[in-house]
N, C-alpha and C positions, 0 to 999 in steps of 0.2 A: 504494500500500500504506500510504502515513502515514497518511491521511485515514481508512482502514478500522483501523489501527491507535489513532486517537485516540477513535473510537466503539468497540471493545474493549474498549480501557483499558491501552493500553499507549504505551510510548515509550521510547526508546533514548537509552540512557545514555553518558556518555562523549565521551572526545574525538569522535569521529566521531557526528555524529548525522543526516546524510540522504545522498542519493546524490551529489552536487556534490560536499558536503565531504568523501565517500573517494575523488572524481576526485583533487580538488587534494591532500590526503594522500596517495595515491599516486604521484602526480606530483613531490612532496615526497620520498620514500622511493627512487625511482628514482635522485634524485641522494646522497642522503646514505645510504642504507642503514642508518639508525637502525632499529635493532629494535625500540625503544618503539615505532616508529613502525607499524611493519609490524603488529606484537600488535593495535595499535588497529584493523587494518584487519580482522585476523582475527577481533576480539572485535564488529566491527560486523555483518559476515556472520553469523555464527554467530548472532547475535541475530535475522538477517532469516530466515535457514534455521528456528529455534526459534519464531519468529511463523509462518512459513506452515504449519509442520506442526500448530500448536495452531489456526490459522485454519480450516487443511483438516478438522480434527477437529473443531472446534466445527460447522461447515458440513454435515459428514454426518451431526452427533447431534441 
């Protein structure tokens, strides 16, 4: 999905910027339970959910 997202025109902002690095932030958040930490995780999905759906829309227009 990067790769189609770089031909888009898009990219993900923020602490969390590919799937590796919300493994180890997750990984991270399991022992400490930082909430900063956990948001980041929520704000990088939420961003992956937001691209598929405008992907899937650009795709059927």
């Amino acid at each position: 999905m990067k790769k189609v997202e770089a031909i888009y025109g898009r990219s993900h902002t923020g602490d969390v910027a590919d799937a590796m690095s919300s493994v180890v932030k997750y990984e991270k958040w399991l022992t400490d339970r930082n909430p900063a930490r956990l948001q980041a995780l929520h704000d990088y999905s939420r961003d992956d959910v937001d691209f598929t759906r405008e992907l899937h829309h650009w795709l059927e227009t």
